[in-house]
N, C-alpha and C positions, 0 to 999 in steps of 0.2 A: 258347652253350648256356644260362649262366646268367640271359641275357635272355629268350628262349625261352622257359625253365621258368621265370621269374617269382623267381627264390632268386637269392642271392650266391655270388660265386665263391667263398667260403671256404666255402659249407655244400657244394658239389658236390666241394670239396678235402677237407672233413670224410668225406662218403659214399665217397669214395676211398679216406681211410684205413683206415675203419672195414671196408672189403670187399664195402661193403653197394651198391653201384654203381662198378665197376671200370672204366671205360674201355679199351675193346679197344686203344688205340694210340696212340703217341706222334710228335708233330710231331719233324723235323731242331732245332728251336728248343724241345721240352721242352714245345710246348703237346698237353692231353689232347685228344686225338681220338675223339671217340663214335661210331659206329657203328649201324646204323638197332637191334639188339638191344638195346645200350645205350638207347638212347632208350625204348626198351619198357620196359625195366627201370626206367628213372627216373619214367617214367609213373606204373606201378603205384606205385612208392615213396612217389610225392610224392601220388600217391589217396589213400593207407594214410595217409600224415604227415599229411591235412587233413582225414582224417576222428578225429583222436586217435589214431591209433594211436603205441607207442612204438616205437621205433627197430627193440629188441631184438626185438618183436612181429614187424614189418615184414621183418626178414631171416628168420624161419621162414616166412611167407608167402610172398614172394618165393621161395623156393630150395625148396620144395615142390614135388618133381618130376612129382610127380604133376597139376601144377596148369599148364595152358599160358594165352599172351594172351589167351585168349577167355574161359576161366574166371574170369581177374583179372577181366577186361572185366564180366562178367557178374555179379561178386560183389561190384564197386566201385559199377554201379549199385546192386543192388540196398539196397546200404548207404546208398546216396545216398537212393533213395527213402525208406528207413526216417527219413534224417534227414529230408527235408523231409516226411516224414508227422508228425513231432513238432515241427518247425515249425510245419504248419499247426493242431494240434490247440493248443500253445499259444495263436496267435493267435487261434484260435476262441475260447479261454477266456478270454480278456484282450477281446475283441469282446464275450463275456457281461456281463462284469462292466462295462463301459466302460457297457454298455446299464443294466445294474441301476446303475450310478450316475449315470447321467441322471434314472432314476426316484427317486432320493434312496434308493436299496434300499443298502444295505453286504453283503459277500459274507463268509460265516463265515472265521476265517484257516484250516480244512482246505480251503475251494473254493480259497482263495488260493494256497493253495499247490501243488492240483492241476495247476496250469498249467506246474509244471516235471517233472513225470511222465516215467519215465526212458524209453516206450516208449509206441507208439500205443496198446495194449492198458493201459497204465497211465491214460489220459486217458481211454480209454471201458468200461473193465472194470467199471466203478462201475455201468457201466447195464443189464448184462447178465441179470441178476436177476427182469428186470421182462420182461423179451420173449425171451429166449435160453434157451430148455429144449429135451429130446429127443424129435425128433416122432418116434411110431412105428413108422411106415410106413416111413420112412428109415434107422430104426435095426433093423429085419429083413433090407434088403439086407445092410449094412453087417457085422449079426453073422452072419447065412447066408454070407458071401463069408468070414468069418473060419476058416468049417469047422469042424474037429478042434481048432483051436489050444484047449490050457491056458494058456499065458502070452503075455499080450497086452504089447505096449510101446503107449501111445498117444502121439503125439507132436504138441507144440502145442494140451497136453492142455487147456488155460481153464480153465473150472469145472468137468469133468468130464460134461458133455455126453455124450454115446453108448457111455461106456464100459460095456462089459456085464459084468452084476451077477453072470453065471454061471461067468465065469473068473476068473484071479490076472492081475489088471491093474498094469503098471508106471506112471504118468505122467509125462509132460518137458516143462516149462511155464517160460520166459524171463520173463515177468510176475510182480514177486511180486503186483503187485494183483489177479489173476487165481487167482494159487494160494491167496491168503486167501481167497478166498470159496470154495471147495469144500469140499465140506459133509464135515460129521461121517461119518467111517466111508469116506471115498472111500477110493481107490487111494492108495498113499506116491507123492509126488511130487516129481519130483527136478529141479531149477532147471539148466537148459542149452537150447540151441539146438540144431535140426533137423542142422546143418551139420557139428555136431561132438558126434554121441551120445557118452556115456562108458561106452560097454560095448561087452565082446568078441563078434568076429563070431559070429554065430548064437546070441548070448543067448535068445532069446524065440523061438516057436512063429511068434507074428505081429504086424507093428508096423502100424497104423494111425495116419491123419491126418483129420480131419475138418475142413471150413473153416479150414482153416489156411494152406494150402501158400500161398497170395498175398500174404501176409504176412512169405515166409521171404526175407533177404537172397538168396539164391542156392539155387531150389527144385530145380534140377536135383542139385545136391549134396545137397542133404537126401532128398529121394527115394532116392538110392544110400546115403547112411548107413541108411536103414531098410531098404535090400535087404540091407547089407552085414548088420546085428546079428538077422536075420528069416528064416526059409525062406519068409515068406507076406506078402504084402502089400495093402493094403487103404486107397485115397486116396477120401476125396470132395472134388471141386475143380471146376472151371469151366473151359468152353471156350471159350477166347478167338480161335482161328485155322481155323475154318470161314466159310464165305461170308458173309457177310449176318449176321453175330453180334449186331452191335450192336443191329439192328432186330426180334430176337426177342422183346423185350422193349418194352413200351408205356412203360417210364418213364425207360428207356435214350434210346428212337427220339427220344420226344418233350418228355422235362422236361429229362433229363438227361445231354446228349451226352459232359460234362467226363468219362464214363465210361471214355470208351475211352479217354483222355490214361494212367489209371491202369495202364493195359496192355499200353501201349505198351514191346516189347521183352520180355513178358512170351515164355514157351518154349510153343511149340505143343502141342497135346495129343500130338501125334507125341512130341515131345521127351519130353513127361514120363513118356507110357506107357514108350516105349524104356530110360527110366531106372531104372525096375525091372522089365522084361523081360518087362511085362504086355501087357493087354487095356483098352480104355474099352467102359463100358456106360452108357447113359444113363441119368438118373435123375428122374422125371416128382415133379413138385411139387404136392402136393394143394391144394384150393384153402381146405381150412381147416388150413394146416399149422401146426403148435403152436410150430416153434422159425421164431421170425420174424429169420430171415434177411435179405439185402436183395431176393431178390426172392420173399420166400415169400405175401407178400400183392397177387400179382398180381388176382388178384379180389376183391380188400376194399382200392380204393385210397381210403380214408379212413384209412387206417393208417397214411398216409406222412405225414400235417399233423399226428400225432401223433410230438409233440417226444422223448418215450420211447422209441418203433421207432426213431427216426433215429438218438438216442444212443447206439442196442446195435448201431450197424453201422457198420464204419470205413470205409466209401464216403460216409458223409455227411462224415466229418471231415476225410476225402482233398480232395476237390472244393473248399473252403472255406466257409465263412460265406455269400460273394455269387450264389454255384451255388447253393447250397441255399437261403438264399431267394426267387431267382429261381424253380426246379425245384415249389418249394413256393406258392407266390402261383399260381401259375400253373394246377397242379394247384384249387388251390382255387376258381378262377376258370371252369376247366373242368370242374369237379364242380356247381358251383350252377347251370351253365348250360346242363347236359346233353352239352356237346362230347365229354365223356368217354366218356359210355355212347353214343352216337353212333359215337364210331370204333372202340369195343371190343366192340361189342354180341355178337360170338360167343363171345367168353368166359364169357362168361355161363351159356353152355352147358354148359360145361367140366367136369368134374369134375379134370381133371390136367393140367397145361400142361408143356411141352417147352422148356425157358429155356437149356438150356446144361449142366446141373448134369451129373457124367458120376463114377462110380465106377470108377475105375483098381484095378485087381486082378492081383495077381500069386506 
């Protein structure tokens, strides 16, 4: 077993003692006999142990009844992706700078030190400023589906984006580089995660999410934390498990396939609607939308060779440095040479494109 799981036989005698992996059974000769439950158990353990977690952390997790294999399953990735999302947004920044010191350029020591950013929204929240405001076409579903609510929770609140000026808005924001920039007068904001709100059930009228939920370690759970402290519920998020998804999209189909990698295992909209006991309704993307999203400038693709859009969306920093200059040369190459407006030409037409985007409401 201790070969198996990669540890020493004293850490698996340690996890015994401590209670924190028990072994169902004991050999005639005193050796621990594990159990296919046991092995589950040690699974999640040793997730929990290699992603930092402490010990003492690990046994409330684990013994969380409410929590079975699947949910670990599901919350170990999504932790995993988190990390290697600030993996790659490091090396993105170390790939910058490595470039600016070829050109003899030196990098301020705040850029320097951006590269150790405690969270994906830490590495690109600096850019949001510049392309990420409230468009508001979007921002009428969002508050017409809110209703009657007086108190709003918004969750994976950023900079304060869509939250409406005409209710007592709570925000819940994991980034502090995200919650420094929210302007003078916003809503009090209070630093925690989707997964683990710290207020009692049915706190607020109504908790909303906007572009956030893809982001959350484990979305299914956070969804249910905002049914739980909510009578009302209100998601803007993206559909990733209808037919042909990928191909909705002209920069998906054709610049950018590394998309769907980021998705992979992600919870169908079935899953997520279920999770607060709603409805999905689609949500049409104008084609001069104000808050540039990653795909809100499907008919302005000259927006995308602009280094500034790409910074305020963490699908550029997901994919890495080589996708994106790949995705981007290429673009560029099929804009000066007409291939683009060629295969897109009906868009053209467009006034609102159908990409995916979908408002979960409950």
């Amino acid at each position: 077993m201790a070969e198996l799981a990669g540890v020493s036989v004293r850490t698996l005698h340690h996890y015994d003692g401590i209670g924190l992996v028990r072994p169902s059974a004991r050999t005639p000769a005193g050796y621990r006999a594990y159990a296919p439950g046991d092995v589950e158990r040690l699974r999640e353990v040793l997730g929990y142990r290699r992603l930092g977690f402490a010990l003492r952390e690990i046994a409330d997790l684990v013994d969380d009844p409410a929590t079975d294999a699947v949910a670990h399953l599901r919350r170990l990735r999504g932790l995993l992706q988190e990390q290697r999302d600030r993996t790659a947004a490091m090396v993105a920044a170390i790939d910058r700078e490595l470039e600016a010191r070829a050109m003899g350029m030196r990098t301020t020591p705040e850029e320097q030190l951006k590269v150790f950013g405690a969270q994906l929204y830490d590495s690109i929240g600096s850019a949001y400023p510049a392309t990420r405001r409230t468009e508001p076409r979007i921002a009428a579903r969002i508050w017409e589906a809110l209703g009657d609510a007086r108190t709003v929770l918004n969750v994976g609140a950023g900079t304060g984006s869509y939250e409406p000026p005409d209710r007592e808005v709570t925000a819940v924001e994991p980034s502090a580089v995200m919650r420094a920039q929210r302007p003078a007068g916003a809503a009090p904001c209070v630093a925690a995660s989707a997964e683990s709100l710290p207020f009692e059930d049915g706190s607020f009228d109504a908790a909303m999410a906007v572009s956030t939920v893809h982001h959350w370690p484990d979305p299914v759970a956070g969804l249910r934390e905002m049914r739980r402290v909510a009578r009302r519920v209100v998601v803007f998020t993206y559909d990733a498990s209808s037919p042909g998804w990928l191909q909705r999209f002209w920069l998906t189909r054709d610049y950018l396939p590394e998309f769907a990698g980021l998705l992979t295992g992600w919870p169908s909209l079935a899953d997520l609607t279920q999770a607060i006991e709603g409805r999905a309704e689609p949500v049409l993307i104008p084609w001069d939308c104000a808050d540039g999203f990653f795909e809100a400038h499907w008919r302005r693709p000259e927006a995308y060779l602009d280094d500034r859009v790409r910074r305020a969306v963490s699908v550029w920093t997901r994919v890495g440095p080589e996708a994106e200059r790949r995705a981007v040369d290429a673009l560029r190459d099929d804009l000066a040479s007409g291939r683009w407006a060629e295969r897109n030409r009906d868009l053209l037409a467009l006034d609102a494109a159908e990409l995916g985007l979908r408002l979960l409401v409950a």
